[in-house]
N, C-alpha and C positions, 0 to 999 in steps of 0.2 A: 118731249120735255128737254128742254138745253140746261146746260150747265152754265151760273149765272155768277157765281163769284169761289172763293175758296172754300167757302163750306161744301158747297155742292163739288167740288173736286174731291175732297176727302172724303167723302159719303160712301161715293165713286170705291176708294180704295178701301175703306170700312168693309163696303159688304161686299168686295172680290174676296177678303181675309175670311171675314164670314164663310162667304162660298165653299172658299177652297181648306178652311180649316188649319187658317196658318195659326199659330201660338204665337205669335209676335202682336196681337190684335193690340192687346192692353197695353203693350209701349207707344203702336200707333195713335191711341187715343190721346196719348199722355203726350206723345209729339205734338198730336194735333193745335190742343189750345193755346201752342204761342201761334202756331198760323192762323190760326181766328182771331186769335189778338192783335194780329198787326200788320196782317193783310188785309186791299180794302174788301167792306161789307159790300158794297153797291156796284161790283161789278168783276172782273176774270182780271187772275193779277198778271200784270204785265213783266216782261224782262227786267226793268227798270225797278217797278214793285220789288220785286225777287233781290235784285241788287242792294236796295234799300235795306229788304227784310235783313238779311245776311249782315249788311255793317250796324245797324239796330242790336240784332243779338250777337254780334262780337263783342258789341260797347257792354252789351250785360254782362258779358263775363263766358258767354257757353263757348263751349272749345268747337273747333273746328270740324272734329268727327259730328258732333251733336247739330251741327250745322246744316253740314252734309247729307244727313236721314235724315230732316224737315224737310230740308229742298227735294229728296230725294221723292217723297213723300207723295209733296206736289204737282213733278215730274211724272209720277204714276198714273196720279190722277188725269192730268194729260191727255196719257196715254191712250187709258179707257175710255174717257170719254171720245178723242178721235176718232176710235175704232168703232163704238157707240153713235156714232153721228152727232152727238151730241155739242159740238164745238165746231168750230170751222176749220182751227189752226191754234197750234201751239206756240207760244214762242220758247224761242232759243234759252235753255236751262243751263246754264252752266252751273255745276256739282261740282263744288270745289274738293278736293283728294289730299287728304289728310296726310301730314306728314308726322302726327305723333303718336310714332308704333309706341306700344306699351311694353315695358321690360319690366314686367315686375316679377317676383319668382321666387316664393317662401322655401324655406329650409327645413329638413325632416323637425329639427328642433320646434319650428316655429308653427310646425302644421300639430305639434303634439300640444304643446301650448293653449292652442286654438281650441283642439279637441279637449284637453281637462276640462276649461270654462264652460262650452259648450254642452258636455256629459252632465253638468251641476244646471243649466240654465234651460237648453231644450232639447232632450235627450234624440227627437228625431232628426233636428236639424245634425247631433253632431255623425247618429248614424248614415246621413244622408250625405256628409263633410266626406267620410270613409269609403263610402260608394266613388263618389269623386275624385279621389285620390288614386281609386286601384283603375278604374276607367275612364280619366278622363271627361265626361258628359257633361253639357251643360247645365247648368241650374234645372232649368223649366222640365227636363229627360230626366232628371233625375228623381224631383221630387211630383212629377206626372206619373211616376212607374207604379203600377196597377198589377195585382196579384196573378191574375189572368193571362199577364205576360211571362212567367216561367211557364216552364215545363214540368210536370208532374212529378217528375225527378229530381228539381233545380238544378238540373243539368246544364240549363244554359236560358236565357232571357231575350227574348223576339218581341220590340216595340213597333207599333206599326206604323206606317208612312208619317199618317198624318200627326203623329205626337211627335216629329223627328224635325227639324231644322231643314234639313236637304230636301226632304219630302221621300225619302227611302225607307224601307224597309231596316230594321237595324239590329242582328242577332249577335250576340257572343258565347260562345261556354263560358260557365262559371268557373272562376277558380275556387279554393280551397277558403280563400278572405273573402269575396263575394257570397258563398254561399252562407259562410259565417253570419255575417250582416244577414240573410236572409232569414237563417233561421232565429236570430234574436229577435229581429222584425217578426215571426210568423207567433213570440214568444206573448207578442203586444197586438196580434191583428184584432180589427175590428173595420169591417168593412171592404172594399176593394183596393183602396190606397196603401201603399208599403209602408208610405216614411208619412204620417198622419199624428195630429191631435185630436183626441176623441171622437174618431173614427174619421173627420173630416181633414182632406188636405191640405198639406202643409203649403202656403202661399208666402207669406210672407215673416221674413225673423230679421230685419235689416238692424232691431234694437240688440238681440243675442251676437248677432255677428260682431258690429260693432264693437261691444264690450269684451269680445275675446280677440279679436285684432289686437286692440287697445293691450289687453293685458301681457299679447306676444313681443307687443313694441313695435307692431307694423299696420297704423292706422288706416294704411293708405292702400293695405288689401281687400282685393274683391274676389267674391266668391269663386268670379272666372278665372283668375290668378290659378287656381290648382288646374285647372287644364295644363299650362306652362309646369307645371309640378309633376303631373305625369310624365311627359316629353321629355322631360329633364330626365327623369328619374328613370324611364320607361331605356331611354338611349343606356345611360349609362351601365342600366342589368343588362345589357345587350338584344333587346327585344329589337327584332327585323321594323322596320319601320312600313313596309306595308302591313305588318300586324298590330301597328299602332293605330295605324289610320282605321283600321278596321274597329280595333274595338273603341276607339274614342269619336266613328264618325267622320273623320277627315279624308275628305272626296281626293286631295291631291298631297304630295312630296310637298309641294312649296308652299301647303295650307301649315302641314306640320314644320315644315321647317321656320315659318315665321313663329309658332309658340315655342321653339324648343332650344331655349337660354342654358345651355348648359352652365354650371358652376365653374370657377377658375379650378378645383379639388382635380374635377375631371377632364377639365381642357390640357390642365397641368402632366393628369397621367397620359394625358394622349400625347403630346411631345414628349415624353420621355419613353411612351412606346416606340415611336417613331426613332427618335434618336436613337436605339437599342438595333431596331433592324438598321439604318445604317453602318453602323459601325460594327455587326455584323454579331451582335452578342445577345443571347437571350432575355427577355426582360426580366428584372430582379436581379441578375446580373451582374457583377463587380463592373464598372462604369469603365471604359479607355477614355480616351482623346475623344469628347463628342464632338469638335472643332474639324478634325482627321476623319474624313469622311472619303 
């Protein structure tokens, strides 16, 4: 059976996700229906098509990244299918590479804020706010984590491959604040889910989020925001940055180093460390000549 327009490309990529058990499936679908919308029906979209599509959904308004994983999408399909026999030949994709890194990066104030609204609105989301904050984890790890994943001790928390982004394995010891959150959660369990409403998982709270952004004065935060919150924060208590990437999932130095915004508070103390060992005086120090180096 050949692959005969864009639907049957996505199909294609549908059930590899299916297959392989990625959790990105439900974005993919949600990708999917502009490419059904406006790629042709009646036949394999061409370079040209793809060109098209792309100034079509800039005119709408979708940013650049969101461009990027539609085409990217498509490209996959492609790929399966060539390897599949399925196709003859792909044309040339060009993905275009986004140049708007996100700098966004809430403040202890603003993460506490967040949290009052959230305790009065939906109390797993905000236990689940909490979890995020001391590790780092994306959304979908964090509100996927399943009882079954401590350790009989809460000693420490092993999610498995396939719940993980990387596709890895992903264990940490508990701290003192994790465990905490755990056992409040163990004070409300019902069922296998940690951070749940009536017993069933928490999926979606985009109306509670919203209203507690709003009420911090930072409309324009997303949940992934606190990952940069960790990084941030994680740097400035001195935690090793391979122990960052560890517990928050970040496969590389330059993974973490793109979320981790420090505050001008601590960029500020870091030059005045620095200045201190030049001029040859201990930090906290009565200040010389910082110019006399």
């Amino acid at each position: 059976m050949a692959a005969e327009n864009a639907s049957d490309l996505i199909a294609l990529v549908e059930r590899d996700y299916t297959l392989t058990e990625r959790s990105s499936l439900r974005t993919l679908r949600f990708r999917a229906k502009h490419l059904r919308r406006l790629l042709p029906a009646d036949r394999l979209p061409t370079a040209a098509d793809l060109d098209e599509y792309m100034a079509t959904r800039s005119a709408e308004g979708a940013a650049l990244a969101t461009i990027a994983k539609e085409l990217g999408a498509i490209k996959r399909g492609y790929r399966i299918a060539t390897r599949l026999e399925l196709v003859d030949h792909a044309p040339w994709i060009d993905v275009p590479k986004p140049h708007n890194v996100r700098e966004v990066t809430p403040t202890r104030e603003e993460i506490s804020a967040i949290l009052r609204v959230l305790d009065y609105l939906d109390p797993p989301v905000a236990d689940g706010v909490r979890w995020a904050v001391l590790t780092g984890w994306r959304r979908t790890q964090v509100f996927r984590l399943r009882w079954d994943d401590f350790s009989d001790d809460l000693d420490s928390v092993t999610v498995p491959q396939k719940r993980t982004k990387g596709r890895r394995v992903h264990r940490i010891p508990l701290s003192l604040g994790l465990q905490g959150i755990a056992l409040g959660r163990l004070l409300v369990a019902r069922g296998p889910h940690v951070f749940h409403r009536g017993g069933r998982a928490v999926l979606h709270f985009a109306g509670a989020w919203r209203r507690a952004v709003d009420s911090a004065g930072r409309s324009e935060l997303w949940f992934h925001d606190l990952r940069r919150f960790f990084a941030a924060t994680a740097t400035d208590a001195g935690v090793p940055i391979p122990a960052q990437c560890q517990i928050a999932g970040w496969r590389t130095d330059s993974i973490h180093r793109r979320y981790c915004l420090l505050p001008p508070d601590t960029l500020r103390r870091g030059v005045e460390r620095r200045t201190d060992h030049l001029v040859g005086q201990p930090p906290g120090s009565a200040k010389g000549n910082p110019h006399k180096i």
